[in-house]
C-alpha positions as a Markdown table, in Angstrom:
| # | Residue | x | y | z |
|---|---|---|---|---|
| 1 | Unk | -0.6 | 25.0 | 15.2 |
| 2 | Unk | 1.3 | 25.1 | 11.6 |
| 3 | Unk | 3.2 | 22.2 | 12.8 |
| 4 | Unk | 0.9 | 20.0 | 14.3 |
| 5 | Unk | -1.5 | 20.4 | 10.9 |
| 6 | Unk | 2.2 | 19.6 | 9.4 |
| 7 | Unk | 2.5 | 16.2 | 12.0 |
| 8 | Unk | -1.1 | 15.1 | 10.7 |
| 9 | Unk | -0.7 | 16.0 | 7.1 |
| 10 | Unk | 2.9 | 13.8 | 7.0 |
| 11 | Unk | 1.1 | 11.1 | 8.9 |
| 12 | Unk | -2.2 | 11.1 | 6.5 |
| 13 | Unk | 0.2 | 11.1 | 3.4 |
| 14 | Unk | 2.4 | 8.5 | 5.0 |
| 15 | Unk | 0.1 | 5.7 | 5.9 |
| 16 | Unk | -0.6 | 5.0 | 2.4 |
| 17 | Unk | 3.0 | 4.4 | 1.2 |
| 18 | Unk | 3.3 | 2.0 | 4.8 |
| 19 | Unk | 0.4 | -0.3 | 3.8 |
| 20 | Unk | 1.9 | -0.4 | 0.1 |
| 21 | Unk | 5.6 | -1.2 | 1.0 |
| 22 | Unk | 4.6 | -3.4 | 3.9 |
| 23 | Unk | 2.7 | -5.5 | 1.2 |
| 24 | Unk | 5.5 | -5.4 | -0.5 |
| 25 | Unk | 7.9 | -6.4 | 2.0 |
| 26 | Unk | 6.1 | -9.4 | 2.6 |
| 27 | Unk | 5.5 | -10.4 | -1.4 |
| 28 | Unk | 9.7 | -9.9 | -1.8 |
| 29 | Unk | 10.6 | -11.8 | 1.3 |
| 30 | Unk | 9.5 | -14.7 | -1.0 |
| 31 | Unk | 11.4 | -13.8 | -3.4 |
| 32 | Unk | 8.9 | -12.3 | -5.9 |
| 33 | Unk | 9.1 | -9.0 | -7.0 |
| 34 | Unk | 5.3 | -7.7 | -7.9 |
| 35 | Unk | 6.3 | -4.4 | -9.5 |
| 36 | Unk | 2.1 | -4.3 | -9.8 |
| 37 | Unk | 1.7 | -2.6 | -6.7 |
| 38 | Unk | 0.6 | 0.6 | -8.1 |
| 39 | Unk | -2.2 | -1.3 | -9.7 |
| 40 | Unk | -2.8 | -3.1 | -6.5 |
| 41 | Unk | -3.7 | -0.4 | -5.0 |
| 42 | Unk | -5.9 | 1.8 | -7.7 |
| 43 | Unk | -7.9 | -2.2 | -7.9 |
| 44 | Unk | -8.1 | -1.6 | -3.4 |
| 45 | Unk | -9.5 | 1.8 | -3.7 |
| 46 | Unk | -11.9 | 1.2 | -6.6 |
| 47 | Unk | -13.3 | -1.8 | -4.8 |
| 48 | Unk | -14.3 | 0.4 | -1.8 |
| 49 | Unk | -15.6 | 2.6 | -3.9 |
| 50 | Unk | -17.5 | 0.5 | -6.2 |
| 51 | Unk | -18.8 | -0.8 | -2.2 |
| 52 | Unk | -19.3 | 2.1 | -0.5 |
| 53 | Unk | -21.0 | 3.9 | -3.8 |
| 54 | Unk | -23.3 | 0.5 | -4.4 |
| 55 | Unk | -24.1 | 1.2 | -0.3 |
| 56 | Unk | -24.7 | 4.3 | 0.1 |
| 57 | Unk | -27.1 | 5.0 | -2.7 |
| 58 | Unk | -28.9 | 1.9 | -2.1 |
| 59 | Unk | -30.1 | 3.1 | 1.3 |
| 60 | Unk | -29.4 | 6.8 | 1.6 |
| 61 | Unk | -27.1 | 8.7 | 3.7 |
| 62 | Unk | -29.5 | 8.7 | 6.2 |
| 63 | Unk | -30.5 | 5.2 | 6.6 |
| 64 | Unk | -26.6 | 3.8 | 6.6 |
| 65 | Unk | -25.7 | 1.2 | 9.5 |
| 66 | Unk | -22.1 | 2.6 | 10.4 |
| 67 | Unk | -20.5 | -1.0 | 11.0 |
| 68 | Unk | -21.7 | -1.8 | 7.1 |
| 69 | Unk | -20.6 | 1.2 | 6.2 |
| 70 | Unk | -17.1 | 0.5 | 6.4 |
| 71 | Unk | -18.0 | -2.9 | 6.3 |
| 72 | Unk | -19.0 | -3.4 | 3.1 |
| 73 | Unk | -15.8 | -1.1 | 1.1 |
| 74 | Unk | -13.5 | -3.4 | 3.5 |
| 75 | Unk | -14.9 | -6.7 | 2.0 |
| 76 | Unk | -14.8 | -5.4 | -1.3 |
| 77 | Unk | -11.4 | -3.7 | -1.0 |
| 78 | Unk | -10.4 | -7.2 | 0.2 |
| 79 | Unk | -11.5 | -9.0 | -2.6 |
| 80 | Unk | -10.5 | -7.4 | -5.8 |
| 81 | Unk | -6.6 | -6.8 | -4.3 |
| 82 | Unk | -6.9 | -10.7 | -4.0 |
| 83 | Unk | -8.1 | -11.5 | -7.1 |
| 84 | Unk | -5.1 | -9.0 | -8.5 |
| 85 | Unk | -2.7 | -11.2 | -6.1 |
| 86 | Unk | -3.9 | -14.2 | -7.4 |
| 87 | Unk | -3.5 | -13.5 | -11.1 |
| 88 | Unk | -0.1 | -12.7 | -10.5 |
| 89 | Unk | 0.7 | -15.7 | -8.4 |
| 90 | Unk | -1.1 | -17.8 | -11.3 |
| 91 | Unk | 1.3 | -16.3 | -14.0 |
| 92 | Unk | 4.7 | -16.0 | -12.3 |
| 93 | Unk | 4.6 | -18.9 | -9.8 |
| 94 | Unk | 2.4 | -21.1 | -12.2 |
| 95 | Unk | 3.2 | -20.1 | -15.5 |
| 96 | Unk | 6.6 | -18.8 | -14.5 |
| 97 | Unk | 6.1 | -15.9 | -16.5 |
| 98 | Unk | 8.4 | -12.7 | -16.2 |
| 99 | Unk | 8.4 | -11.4 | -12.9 |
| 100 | Unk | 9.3 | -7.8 | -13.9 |
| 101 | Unk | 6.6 | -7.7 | -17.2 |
| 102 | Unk | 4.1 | -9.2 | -14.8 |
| 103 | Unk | 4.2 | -6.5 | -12.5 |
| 104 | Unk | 4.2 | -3.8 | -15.0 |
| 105 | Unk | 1.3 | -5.4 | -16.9 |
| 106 | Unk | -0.4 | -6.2 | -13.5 |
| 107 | Unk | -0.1 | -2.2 | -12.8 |
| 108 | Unk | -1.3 | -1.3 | -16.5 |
| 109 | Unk | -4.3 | -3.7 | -16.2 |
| 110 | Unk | -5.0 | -2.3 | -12.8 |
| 111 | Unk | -5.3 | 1.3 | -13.9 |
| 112 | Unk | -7.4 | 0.3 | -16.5 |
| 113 | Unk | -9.6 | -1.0 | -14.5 |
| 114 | Unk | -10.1 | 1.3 | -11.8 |
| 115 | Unk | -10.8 | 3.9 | -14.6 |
| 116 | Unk | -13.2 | 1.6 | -16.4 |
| 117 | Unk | -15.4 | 1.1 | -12.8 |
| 118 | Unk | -14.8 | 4.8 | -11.9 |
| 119 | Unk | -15.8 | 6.1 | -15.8 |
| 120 | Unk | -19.3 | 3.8 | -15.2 |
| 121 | Unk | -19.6 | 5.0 | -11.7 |
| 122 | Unk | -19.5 | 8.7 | -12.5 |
| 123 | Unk | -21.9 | 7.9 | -15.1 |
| 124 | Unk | -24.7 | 6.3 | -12.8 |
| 125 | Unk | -24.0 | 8.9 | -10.1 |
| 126 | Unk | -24.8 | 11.4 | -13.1 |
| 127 | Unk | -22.2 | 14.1 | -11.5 |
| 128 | Unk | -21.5 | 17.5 | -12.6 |
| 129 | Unk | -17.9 | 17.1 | -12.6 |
| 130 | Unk | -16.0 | 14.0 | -13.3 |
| 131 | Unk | -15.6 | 12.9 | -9.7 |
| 132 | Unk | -17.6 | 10.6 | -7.6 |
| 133 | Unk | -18.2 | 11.8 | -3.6 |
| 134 | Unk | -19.1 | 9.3 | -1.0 |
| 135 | Unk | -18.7 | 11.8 | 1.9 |
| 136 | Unk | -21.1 | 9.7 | 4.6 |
| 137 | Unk | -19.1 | 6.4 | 3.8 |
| 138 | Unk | -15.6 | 8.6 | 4.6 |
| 139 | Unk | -17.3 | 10.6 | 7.7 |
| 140 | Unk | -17.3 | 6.7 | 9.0 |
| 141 | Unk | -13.8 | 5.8 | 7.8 |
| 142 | Unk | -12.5 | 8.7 | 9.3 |
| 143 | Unk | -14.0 | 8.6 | 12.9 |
| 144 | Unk | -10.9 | 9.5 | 15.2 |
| 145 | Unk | -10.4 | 8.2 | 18.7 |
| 146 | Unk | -13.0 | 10.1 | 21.1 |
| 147 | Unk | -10.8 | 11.3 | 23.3 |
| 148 | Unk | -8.2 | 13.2 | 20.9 |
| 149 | Unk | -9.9 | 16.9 | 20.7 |
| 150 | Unk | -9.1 | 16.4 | 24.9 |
| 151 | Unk | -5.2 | 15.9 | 24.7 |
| 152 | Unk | -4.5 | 19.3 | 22.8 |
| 153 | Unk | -1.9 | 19.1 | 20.7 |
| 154 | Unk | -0.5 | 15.4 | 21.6 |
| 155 | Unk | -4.0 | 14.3 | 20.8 |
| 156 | Unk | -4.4 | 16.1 | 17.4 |
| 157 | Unk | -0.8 | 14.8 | 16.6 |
| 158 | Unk | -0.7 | 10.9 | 18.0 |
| 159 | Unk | -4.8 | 10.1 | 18.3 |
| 160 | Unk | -6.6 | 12.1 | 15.4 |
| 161 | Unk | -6.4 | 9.2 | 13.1 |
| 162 | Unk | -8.6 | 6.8 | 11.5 |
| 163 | Unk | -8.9 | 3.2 | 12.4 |
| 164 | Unk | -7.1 | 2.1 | 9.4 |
| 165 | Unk | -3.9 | 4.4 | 10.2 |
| 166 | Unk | -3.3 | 2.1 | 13.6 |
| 167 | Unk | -4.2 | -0.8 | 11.3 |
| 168 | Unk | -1.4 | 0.0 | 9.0 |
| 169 | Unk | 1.0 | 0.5 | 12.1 |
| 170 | Unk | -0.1 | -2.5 | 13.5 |
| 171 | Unk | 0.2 | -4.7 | 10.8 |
| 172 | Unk | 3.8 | -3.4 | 9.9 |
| 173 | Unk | 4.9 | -3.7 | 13.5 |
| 174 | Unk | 3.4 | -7.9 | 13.3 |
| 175 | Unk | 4.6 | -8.5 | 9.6 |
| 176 | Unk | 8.1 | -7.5 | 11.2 |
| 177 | Unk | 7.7 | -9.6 | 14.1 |
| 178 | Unk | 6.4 | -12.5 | 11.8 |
| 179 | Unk | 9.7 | -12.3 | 9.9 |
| 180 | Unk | 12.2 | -12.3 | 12.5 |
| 181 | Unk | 10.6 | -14.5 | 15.8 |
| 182 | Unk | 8.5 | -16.8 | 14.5 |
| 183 | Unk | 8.7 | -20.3 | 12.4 |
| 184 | Unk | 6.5 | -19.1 | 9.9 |
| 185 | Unk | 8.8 | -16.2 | 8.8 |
| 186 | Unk | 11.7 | -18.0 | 9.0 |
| 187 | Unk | 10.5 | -20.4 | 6.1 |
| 188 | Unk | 9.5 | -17.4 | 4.1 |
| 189 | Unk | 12.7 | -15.9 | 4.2 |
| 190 | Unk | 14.5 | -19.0 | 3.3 |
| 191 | Unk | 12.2 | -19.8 | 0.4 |
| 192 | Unk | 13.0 | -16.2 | -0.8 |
| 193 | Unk | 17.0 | -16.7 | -0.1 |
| 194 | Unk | 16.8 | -20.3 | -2.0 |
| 195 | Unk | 14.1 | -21.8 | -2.5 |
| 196 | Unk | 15.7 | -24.9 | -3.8 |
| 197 | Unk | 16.9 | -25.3 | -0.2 |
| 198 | Unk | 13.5 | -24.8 | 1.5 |
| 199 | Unk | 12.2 | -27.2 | -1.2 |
| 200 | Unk | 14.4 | -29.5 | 0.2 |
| 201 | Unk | 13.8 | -29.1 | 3.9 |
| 202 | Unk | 10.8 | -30.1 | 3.3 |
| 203 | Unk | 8.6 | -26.5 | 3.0 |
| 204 | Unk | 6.3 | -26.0 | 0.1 |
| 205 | Unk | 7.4 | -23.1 | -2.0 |
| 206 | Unk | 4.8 | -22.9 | -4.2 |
| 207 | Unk | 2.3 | -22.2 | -1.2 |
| 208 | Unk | 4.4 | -20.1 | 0.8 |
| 209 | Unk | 5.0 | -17.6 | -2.5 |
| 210 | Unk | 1.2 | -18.1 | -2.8 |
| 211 | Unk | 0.1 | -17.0 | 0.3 |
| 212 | Unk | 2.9 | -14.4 | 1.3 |
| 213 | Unk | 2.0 | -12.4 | -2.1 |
| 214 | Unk | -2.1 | -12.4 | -2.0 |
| 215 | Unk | -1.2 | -11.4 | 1.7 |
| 216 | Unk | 1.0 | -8.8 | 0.3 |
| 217 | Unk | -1.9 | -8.0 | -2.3 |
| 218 | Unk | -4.7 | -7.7 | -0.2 |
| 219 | Unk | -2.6 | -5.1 | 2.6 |
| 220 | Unk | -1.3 | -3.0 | -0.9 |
| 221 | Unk | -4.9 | -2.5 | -1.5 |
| 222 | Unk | -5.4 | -1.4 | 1.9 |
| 223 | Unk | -3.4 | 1.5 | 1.2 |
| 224 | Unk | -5.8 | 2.1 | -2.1 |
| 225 | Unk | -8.7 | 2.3 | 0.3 |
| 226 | Unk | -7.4 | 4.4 | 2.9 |
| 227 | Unk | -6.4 | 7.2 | 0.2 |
| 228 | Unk | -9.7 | 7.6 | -0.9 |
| 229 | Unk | -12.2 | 7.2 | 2.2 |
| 230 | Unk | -9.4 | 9.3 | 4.6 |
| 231 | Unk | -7.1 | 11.5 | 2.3 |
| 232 | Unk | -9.5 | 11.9 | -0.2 |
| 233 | Unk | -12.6 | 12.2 | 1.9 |
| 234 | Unk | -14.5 | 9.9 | -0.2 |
| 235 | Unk | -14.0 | 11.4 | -3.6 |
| 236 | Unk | -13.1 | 9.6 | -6.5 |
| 237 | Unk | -11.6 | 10.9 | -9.8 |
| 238 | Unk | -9.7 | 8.8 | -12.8 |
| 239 | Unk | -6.2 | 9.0 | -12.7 |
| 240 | Unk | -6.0 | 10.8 | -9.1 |
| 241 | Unk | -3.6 | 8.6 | -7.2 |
| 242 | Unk | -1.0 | 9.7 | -8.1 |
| 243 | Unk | 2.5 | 7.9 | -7.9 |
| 244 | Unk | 2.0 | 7.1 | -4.6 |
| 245 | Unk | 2.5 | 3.1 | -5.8 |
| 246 | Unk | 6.0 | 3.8 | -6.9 |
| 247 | Unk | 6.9 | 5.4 | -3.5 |
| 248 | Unk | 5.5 | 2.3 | -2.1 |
| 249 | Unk | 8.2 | 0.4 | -4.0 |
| 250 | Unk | 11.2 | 2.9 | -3.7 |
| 251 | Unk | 10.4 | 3.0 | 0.0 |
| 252 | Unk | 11.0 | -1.1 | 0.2 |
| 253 | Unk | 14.6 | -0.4 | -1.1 |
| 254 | Unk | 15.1 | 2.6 | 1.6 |
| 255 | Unk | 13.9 | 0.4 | 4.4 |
| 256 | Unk | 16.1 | -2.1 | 3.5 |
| 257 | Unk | 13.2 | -4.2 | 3.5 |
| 258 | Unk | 12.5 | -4.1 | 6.9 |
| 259 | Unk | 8.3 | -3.3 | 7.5 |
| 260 | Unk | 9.6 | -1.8 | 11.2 |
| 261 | Unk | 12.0 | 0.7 | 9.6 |
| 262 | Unk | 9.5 | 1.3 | 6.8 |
| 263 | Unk | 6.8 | 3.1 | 9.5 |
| 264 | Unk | 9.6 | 5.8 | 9.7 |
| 265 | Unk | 10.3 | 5.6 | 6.4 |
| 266 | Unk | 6.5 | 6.3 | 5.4 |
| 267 | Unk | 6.6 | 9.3 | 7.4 |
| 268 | Unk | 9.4 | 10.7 | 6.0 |
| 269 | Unk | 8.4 | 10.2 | 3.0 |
| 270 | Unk | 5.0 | 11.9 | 4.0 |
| 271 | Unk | 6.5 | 14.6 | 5.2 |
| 272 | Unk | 8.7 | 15.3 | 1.9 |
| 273 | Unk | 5.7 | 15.1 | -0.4 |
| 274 | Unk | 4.2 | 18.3 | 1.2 |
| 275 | Unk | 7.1 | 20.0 | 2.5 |
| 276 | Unk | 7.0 | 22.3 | -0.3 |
| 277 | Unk | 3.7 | 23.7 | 0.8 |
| 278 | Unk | 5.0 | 24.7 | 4.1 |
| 279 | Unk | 8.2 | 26.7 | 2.7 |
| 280 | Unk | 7.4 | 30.1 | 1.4 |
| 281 | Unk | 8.4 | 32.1 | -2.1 |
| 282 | Unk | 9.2 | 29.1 | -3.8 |
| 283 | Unk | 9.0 | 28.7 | -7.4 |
| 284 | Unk | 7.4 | 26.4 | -9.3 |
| 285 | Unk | 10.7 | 24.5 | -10.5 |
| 286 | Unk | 12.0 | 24.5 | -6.8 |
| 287 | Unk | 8.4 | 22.6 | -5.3 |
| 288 | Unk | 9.1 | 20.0 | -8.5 |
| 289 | Unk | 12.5 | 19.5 | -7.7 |
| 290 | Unk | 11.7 | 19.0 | -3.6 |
| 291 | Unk | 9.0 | 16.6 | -5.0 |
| 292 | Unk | 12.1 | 14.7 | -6.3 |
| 293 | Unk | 13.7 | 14.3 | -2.8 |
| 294 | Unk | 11.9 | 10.6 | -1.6 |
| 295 | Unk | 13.1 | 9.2 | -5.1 |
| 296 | Unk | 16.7 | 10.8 | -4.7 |
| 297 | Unk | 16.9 | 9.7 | -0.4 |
| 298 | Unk | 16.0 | 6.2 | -1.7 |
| 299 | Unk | 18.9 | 6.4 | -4.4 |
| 300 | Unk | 21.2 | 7.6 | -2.2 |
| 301 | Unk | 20.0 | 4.5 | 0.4 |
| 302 | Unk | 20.4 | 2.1 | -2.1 |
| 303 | Unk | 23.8 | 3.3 | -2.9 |
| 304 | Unk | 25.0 | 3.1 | 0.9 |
| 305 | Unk | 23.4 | -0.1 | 1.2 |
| 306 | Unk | 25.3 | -1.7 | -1.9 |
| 307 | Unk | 28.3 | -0.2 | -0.5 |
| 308 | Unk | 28.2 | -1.8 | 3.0 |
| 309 | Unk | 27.4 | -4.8 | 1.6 |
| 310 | Unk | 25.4 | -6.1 | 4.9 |
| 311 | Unk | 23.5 | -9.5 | 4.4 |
| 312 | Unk | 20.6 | -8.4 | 6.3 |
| 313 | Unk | 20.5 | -5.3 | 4.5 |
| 314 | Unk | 20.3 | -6.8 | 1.1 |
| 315 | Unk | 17.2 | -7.7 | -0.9 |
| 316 | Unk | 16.6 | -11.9 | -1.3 |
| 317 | Unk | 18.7 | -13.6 | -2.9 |
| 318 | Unk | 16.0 | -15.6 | -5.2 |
| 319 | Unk | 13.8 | -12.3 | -5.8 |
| 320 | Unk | 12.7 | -12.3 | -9.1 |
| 321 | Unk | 14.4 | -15.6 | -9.9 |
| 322 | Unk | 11.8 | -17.8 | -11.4 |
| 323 | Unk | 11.7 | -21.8 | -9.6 |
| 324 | Unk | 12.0 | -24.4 | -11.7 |
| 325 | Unk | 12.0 | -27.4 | -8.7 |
| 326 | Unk | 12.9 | -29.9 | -11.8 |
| 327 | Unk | 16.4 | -27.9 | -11.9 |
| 328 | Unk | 17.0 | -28.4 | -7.9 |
């Protein structure tokens, strides 16, 4: 049983970093590099909480419809990692403003924010600790499939998940499809590789950078809300995320930016985070240095990668390189 509660842990931690690289993946293939993910997704989860918290004390616990329940998070979720997408299409695509400084702001700005809404949250909730808990709006979120408790093990491992675990699958599996087989992907890849060439075939660059990175955006912040209504249960606290945005970003790299590969990147990456709880006798420096290993495996990736020099291993050409279509 130690390693099926292992399987779901690695799975639970994973799904987060899958929705945040796969956002990612998508906002690269353009050829922009939105180092605001981490923000991204701290402005997803305090939208469903700001939601879900405006919901469920507006009705009761008692009196919630289950399809507004999650409804109602989702929307908002939605709308605030769009808005974030937005502003930084608007400054880098627009403006043409540092790709790299946007990001970084973009992720300051973010935090801020979710602690700003979270701070005023916990003071309307009127809490005892500094923590909001929206337990009926998770029960909701993390409804598994009915018939997992009947498969045993196989069913605890594969079908004791959340709708929004599949989701993250799914849309990794279709954003991988999207890049490879279809018309639409093929013009975003070419307006990340040059975009003075897709300019001149005729595609419109500013749109496709526009639309790949709110898309991007809006699935990073997915990731936001699935941390807090799944692997949080609900509860809120400033500055509890972690650096689970960063992974998101180092495991683009060890994908090889690839949203297919990055589903068994995720995992691995789940699995390392909470290895060190499974291992006995270890000291405190040894569970610090195995919380190392994700950011050391996507050095050593990016290493091998540079090495073998593989086109189709290799970031865009034209990410982060600002478009001036005057200088085509």
């Amino acid at each position: 049983m130690s390693l099926v509660m292992f399987l779901q842990r690695m799975v639970i931690q994973g799904i987060p970093l899958l929705f945040g690289s796969t956002g990612e993946i998508i906002t690269e293939k353009s050829g922009h590099l939105n180092l605001g993910i981490p923000g991204i997704m701290y402005v997803g989860a305090i939208g469903g909480v700001i939601g879900a918290f405006m919901y469920e004390t507006g009705v009761g616990p008692e009196n919630m419809v289950p399809a507004l329940a999650i409804l109602i998070p989702f929307i908002c979720s939605v709308a605030m990692s769009l808005c974030m997408g937005l502003i930084y299409c608007f400054l880098t695509v627009t403006l043409r403003a540092n790709q790299n400084v946007t990001g970084l702001a973009l992720t300051t700005f973010g935090v801020g924010v979710g602690n700003f809404f979270g701070g005023s949250l916990i003071k309307l909730s009127s809490a005892d600790v500094p923590s909001i808990a929206l337990s009926a709006t998770s029960n909701y979120f993390k409804t598994a499939l009915p018939f997992a408790d009947k498969l045993g093990a196989v069913g605890q491992v594969l079908f004791s998940y959340s709708f929004l675990a599949y989701a993250a699958i799914i849309i990794a599996l279709v954003a991988s499809y999207m890049l490879k087989k279809t018309r639409v992907g093929l013009h975003l890849r070419a307006v990340g590789e040059s975009p003075a060439t897709a300019d001149a075939a005729g595609i419109n660059v500013t749109r496709y950078k526009y639309v790949a990175t709110c898309v991007g955006s809006i699935i990073a912040g997915l990731g936001g809300l699935y941390y807090i209504m799944d692997y949080a249960c609900g509860v809120w606290s400033n500055n509890g995320f972690g650096d689970r945005g960063w992974l998101s970003v180092a495991l683009v790299i060890f994908s090889t930016w690839k949203p297919d590969v990055a589903i068994l990147g995720s995992m691995l990456f789940g699995a390392l985070l909470i290895i060190q709880n499974y291992i006995p006798n270890l000291t405190m420096s040894a569970q610090e240095l195995i919380k190392m290993t994700p950011y050391l495996v996507t050095i050593i990736v990016l290493v091998i990668v540079s090495a073998r020099n593989k086109r189709e291993n290799q970031p865009p050409a034209g990410l982060g390189l600002p478009y001036f279509r005057e200088e085509r």
